[in-house]
C-alpha positions as a Python dict, from the first residue, in 0.01 Angstrom:
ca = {
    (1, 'X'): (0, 0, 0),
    (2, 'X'): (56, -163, -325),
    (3, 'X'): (-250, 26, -474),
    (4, 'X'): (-114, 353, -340),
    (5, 'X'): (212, 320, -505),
    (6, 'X'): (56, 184, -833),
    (7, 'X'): (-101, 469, -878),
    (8, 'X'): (-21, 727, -1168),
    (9, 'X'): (269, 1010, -1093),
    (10, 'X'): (160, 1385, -1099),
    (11, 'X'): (267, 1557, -1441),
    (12, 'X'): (362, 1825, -1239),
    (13, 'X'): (628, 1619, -1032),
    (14, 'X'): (949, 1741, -956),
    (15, 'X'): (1201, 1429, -1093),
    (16, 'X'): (1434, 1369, -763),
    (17, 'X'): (1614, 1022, -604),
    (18, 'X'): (1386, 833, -539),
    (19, 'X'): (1385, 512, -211),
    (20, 'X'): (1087, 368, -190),
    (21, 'X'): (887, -13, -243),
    (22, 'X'): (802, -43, -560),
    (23, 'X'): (578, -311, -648),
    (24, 'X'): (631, -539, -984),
    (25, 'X'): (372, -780, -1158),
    (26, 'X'): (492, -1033, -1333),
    (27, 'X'): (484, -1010, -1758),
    (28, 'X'): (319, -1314, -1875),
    (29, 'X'): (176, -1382, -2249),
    (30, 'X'): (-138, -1554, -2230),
    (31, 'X'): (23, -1914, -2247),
    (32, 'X'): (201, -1830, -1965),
    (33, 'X'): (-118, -1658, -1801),
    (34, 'X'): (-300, -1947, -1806),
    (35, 'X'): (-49, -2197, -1702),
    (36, 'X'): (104, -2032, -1446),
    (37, 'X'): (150, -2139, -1125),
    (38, 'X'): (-36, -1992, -825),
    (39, 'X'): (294, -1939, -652),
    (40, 'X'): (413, -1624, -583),
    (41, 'X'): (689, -1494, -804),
    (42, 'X'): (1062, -1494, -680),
    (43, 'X'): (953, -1722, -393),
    (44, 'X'): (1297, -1808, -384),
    (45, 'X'): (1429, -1476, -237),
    (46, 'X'): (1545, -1403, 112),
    (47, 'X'): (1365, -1102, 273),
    (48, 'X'): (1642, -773, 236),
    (49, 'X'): (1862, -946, -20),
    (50, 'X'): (1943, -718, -274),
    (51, 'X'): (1954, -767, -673),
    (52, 'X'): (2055, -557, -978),
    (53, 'X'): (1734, -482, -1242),
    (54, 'X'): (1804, -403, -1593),
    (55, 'X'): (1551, -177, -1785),
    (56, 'X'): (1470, -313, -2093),
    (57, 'X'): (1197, -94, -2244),
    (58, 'X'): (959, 230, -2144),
    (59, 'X'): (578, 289, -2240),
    (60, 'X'): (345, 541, -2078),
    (61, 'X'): (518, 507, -1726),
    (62, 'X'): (539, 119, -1760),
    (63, 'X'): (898, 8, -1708),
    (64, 'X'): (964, -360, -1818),
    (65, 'X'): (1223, -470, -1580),
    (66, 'X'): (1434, -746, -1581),
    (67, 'X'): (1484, -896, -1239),
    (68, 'X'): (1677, -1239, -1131),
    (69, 'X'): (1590, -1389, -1505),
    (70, 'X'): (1235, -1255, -1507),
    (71, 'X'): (1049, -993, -1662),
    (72, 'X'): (825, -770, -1496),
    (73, 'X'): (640, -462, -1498),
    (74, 'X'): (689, -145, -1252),
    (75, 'X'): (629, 232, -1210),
    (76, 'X'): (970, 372, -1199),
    (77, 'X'): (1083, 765, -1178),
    (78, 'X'): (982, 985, -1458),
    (79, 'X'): (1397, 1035, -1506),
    (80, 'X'): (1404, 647, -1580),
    (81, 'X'): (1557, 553, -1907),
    (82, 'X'): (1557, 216, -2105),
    (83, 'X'): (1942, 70, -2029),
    (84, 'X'): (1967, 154, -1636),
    (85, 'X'): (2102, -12, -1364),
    (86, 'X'): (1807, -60, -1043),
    (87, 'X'): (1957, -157, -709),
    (88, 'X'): (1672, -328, -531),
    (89, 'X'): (1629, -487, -209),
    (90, 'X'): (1344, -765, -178),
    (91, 'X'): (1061, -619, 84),
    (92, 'X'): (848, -923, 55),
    (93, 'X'): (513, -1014, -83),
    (94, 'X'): (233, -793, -24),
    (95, 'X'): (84, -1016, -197),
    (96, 'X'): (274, -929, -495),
    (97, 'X'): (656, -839, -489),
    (98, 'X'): (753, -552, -382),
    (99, 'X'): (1094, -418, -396),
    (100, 'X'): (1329, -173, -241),
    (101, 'X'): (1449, 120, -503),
    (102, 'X'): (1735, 254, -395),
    (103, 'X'): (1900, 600, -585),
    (104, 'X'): (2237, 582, -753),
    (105, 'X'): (2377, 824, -557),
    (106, 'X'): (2257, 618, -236),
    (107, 'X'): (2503, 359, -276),
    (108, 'X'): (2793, 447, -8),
    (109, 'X'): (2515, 399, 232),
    (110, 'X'): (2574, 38, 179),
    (111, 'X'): (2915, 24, 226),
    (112, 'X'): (3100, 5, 602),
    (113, 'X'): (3081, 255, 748),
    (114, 'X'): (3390, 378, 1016),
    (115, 'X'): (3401, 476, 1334),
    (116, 'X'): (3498, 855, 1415),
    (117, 'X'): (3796, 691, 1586),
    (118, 'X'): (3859, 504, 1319),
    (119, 'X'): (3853, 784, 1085),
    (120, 'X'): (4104, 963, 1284),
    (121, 'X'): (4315, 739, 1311),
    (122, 'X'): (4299, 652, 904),
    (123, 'X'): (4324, 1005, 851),
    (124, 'X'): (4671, 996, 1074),
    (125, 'X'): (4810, 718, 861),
    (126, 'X'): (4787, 925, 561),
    (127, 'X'): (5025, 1159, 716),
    (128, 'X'): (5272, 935, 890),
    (129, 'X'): (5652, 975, 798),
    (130, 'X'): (5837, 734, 565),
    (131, 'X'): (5987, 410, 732),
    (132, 'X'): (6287, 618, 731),
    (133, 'X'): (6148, 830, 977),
    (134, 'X'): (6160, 820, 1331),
    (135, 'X'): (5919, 976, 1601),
    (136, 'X'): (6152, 1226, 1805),
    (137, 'X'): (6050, 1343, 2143),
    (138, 'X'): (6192, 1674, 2193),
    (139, 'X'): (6119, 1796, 2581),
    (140, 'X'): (6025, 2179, 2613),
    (141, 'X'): (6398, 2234, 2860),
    (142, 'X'): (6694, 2071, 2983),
    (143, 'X'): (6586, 1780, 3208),
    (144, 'X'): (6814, 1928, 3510),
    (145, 'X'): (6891, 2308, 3653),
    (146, 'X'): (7214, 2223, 3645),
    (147, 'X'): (7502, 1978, 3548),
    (148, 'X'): (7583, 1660, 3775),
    (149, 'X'): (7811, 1396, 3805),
    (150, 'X'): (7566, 1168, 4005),
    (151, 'X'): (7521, 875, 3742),
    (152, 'X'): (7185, 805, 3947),
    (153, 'X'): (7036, 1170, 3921),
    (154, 'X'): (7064, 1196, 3535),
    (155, 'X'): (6939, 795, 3493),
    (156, 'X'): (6628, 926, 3639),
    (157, 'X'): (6587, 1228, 3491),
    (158, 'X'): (6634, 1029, 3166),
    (159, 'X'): (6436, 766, 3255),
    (160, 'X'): (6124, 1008, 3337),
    (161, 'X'): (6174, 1181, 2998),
    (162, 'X'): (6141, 822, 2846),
    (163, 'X'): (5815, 692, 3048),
    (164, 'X'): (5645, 1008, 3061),
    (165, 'X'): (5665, 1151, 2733),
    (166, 'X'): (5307, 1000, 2644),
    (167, 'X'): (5401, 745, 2385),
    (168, 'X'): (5321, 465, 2618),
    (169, 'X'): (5054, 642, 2781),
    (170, 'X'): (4802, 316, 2748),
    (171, 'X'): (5017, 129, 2901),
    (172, 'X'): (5037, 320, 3191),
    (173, 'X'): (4654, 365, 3226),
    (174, 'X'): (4638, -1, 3226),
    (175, 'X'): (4903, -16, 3493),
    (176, 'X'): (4724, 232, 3706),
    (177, 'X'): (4394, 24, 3691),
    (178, 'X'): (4567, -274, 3823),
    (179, 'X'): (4763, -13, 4109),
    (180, 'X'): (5069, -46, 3901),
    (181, 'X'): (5150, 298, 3829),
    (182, 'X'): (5061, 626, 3995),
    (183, 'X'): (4789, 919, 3903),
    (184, 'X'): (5060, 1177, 3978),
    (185, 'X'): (5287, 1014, 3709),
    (186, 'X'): (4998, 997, 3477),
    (187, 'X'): (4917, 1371, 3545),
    (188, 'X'): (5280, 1444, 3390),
    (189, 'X'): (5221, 1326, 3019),
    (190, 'X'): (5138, 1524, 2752),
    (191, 'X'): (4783, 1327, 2695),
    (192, 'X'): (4696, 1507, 3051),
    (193, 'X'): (4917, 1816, 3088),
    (194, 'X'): (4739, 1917, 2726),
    (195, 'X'): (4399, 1899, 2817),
    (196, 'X'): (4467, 2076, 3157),
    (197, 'X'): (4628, 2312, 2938),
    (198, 'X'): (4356, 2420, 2679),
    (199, 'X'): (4101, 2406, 3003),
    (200, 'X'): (4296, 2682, 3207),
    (201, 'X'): (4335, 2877, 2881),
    (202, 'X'): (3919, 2865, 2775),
    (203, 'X'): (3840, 2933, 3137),
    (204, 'X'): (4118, 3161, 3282),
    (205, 'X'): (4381, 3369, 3067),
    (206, 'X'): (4353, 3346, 2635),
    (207, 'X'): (4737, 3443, 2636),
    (208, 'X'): (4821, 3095, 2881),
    (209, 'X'): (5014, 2825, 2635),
    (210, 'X'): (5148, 2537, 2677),
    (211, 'X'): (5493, 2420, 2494),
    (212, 'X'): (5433, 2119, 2324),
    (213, 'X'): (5699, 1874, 2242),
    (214, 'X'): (5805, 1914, 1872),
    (215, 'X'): (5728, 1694, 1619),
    (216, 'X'): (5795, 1638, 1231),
    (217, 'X'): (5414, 1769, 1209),
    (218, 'X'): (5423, 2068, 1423),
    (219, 'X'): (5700, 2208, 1235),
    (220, 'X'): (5513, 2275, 914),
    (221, 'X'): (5313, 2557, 835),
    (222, 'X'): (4996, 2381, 936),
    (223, 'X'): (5049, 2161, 1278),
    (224, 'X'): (4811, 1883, 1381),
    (225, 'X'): (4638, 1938, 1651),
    (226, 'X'): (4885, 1875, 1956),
    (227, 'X'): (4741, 1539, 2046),
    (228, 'X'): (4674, 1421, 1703),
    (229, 'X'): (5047, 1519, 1655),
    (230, 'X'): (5131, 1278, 1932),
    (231, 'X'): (4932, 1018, 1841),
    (232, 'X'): (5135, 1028, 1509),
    (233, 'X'): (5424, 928, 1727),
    (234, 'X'): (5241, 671, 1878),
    (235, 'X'): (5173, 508, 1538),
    (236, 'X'): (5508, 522, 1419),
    (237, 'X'): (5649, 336, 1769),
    (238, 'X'): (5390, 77, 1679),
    (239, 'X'): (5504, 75, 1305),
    (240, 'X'): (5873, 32, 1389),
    (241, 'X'): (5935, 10, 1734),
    (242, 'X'): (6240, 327, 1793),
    (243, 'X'): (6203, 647, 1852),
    (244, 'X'): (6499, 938, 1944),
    (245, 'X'): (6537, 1162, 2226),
    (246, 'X'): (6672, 1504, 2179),
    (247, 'X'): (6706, 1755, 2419),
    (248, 'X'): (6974, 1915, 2680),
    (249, 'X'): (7022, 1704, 2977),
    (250, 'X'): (7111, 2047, 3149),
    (251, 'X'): (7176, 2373, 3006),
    (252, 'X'): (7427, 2327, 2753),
    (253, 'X'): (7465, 1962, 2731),
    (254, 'X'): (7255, 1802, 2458),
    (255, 'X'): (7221, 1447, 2359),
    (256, 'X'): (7036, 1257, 2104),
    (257, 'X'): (6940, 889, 2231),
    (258, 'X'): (6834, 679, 1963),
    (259, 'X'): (6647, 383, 2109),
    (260, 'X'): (6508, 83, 1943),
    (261, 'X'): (6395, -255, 2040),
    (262, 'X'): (6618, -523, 1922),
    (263, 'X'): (6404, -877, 1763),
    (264, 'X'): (6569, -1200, 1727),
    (265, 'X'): (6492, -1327, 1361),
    (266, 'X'): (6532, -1687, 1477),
    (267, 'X'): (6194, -1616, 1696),
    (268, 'X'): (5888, -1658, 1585),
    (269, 'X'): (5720, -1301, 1537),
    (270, 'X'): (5365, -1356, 1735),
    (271, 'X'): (5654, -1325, 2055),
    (272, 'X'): (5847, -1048, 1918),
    (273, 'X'): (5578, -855, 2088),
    (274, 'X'): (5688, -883, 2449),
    (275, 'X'): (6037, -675, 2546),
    (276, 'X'): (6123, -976, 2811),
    (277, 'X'): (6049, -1282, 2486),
    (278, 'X'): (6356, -1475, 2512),
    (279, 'X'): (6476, -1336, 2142),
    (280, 'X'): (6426, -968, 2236),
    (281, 'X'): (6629, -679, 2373),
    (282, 'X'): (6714, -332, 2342),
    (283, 'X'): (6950, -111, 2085),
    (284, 'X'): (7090, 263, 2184),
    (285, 'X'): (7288, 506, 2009),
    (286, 'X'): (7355, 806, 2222),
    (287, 'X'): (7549, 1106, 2080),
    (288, 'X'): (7705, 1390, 2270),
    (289, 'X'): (7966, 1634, 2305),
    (290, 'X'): (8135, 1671, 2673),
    (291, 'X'): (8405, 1898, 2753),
    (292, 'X'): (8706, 1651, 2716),
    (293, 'X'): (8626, 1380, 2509),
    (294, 'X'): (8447, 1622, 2273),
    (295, 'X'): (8189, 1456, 2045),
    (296, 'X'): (8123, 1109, 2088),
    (297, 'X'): (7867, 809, 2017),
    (298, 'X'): (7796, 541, 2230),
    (299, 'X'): (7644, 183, 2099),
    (300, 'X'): (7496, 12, 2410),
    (301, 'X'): (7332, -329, 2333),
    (302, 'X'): (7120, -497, 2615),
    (303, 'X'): (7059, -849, 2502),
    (304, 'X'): (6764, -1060, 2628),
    (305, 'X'): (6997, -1195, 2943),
    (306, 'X'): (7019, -877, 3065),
    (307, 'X'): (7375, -778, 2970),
    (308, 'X'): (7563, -523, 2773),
    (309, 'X'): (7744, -441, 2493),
    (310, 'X'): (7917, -72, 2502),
    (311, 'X'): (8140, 53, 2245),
    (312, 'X'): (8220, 407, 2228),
    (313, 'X'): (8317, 567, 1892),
    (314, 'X'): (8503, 909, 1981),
    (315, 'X'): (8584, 1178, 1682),
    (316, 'X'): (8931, 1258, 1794),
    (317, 'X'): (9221, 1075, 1899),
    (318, 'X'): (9311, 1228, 2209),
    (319, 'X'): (8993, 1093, 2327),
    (320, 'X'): (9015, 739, 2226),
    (321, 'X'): (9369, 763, 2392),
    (322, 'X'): (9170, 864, 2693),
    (323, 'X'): (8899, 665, 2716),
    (324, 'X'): (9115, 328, 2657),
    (325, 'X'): (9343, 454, 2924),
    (326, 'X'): (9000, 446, 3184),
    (327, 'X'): (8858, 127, 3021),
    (328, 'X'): (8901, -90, 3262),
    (329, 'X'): (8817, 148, 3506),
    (330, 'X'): (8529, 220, 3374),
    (331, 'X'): (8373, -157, 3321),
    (332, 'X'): (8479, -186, 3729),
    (333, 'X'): (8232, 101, 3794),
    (334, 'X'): (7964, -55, 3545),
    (335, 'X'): (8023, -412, 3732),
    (336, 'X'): (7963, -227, 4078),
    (337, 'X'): (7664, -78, 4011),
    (338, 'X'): (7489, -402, 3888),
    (339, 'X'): (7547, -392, 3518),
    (340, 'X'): (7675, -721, 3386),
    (341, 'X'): (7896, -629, 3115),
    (342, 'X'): (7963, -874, 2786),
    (343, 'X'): (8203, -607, 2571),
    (344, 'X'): (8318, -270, 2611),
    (345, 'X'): (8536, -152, 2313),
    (346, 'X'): (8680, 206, 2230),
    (347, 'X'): (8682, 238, 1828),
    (348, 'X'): (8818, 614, 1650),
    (349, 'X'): (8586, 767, 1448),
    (350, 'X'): (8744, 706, 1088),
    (351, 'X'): (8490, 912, 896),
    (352, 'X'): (8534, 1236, 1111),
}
């Protein structure tokens, strides 16, 4: 092989990158000739470690190349100039050393190279909000038919909005391998309800859609693809774990929940991780305008003992009138139906 490659290049050769072994002999004046050792020449080097070579001069197709502090001789591309850089990878001795050329250009080859995963999801990053923004969840239609006074009717509905609008959809996959959560109820978020989507519309009708929730991304001119747009959200839960809710409860009633998990700074952060860690519980901030009371925001703190913190910020001041008239009514129905209750105020709105 070494003969082979020693041989002289074509005139007629077309100069392109060039990867191959290239084989070196040492360069030696005749003192050196005859007292050198029978030892093979970089004996020292580990098979596939790679060096840097420095051309120092040129002559009929003879490069003298310097190599690890020695000098040695080698056939290199006809493009090869006195000055360049070599990348080279030690091949081994065969008998003499023979080295791995590798082209400029083939130098990202060495470097990491990601996963198609994990090029989507750095691609993602790139496009994620600022820290001021949060991932909304904005359902396709009011939650109910119709309006309700049953307390327990709209907690569910709100409560389904919450675990099925595919930002914890993991989680639930690793629930349902362990029986802990149902295929129907997986079969409801987006992650699923989108691919069933685009395979009824390849297969069946090309005018069949599906509404999509609406995101920060999907509002532009270009959208992400829908799940790429969700797993935006995703990311931004994990960034900063909040997110809002806005939709209608039913047909005429909105409300925008703002919820966000609430860390103790006193606890160490590698438990801040787990919502039922000692330091840890749970921040909302609903606003929305009812009939009477008109609009009005609602603080509700759950600490990590399981109890509340309401106060309720009306805009007008018939309303505050009204709700502190019901107050203690109102934390009597709360203690009935379980909640234990540490504070329920009623504060105006001085900045309406």
């Amino acid at each position: 092989m070494a003969r082979m490659m020693d041989g002289p290049l074509p005139r007629d050769a077309t100069p392109r990158p060039v990867s191959g072994l290239v084989p070196v002999q040492a360069v030696l004046n005749p003192t050196e000739r005859d007292q050198a050792s029978p030892r093979p020449a970089f004996e020292r080097l580990a098979l596939g470690q790679m060096l840097t070579g420095l051309v120092k001069s040129l002559n009929k197709g003879i490069a003298q190349v310097e190599i690890d502090g020695q000098t040695v001789a080698m056939r290199l591309p006809p493009d090869t100039a006195p000055g360049d850089t070599l990348r080279l990878r030690f091949a081994g001795h065969m008998p003499q050393p023979v080295f791995l050329l590798a082209a400029p250009q083939t130098a990202a080859h060495d470097a990491p190279q990601l996963s198609q995963t994990a090029r989507l999801l750095s691609e993602l990053m790139q496009h994620l909000p600022g820290r001021q923004a949060l991932a909304t969840v904005t359902p396709n239609g009011p939650l109910l038919d119709q309006p309700t006074t049953n307390p327990a009717v709209v907690a569910l509905a709100l409560r389904t909005a919450l675990v099925r609008s595919g930002l914890f959809y993991e989680s639930h996959l690793a629930n349902w391998a362990v029986g802990q959560d149902s295929l129907d109820g997986l079969l409801q978020e987006p992650q699923n309800r989108l691919v069933a989507a685009e395979t009824a519309r390849t297969t069946a009708s090309p005018a069949h859609t599906l509404a999509l929730p609406a995101t920060a991304e999907t509002a532009g001119e270009k959208p992400l693809n829908p799940l790429h747009a969700l797993l935006t959200q995703q990311l931004q839960v994990l960034e900063s774990p909040q997110f809002v809710w806005r939709g209608d409860v039913w047909p005429g009633q909105t409300l925008t929940w703002q919820l966000r998990q609430d860390i103790d700074p006193e606890h160490d952060h590698a438990h801040a991780d787990a919502a039922h860690d000692a330091g840890t519980g749970w921040e909302s901030d609903l606003k929305l305008s009812l009939p009477q009371l008109g609009n009005l925001t609602v603080h509700i703190k759950l600490d990590a003992h399981q109890a509340f913190s309401i106060r309720m910020v009306p805009e007008r001041p018939a309303a505050e009138t009204l709700l502190q008239q019901n107050r203690e009514a109102l934390a009597t129905r709360l203690a009935e139906a379980g909640c234990t209750l540490h504070s329920l105020t009623v504060q105006h709105d001085d900045g309406a």
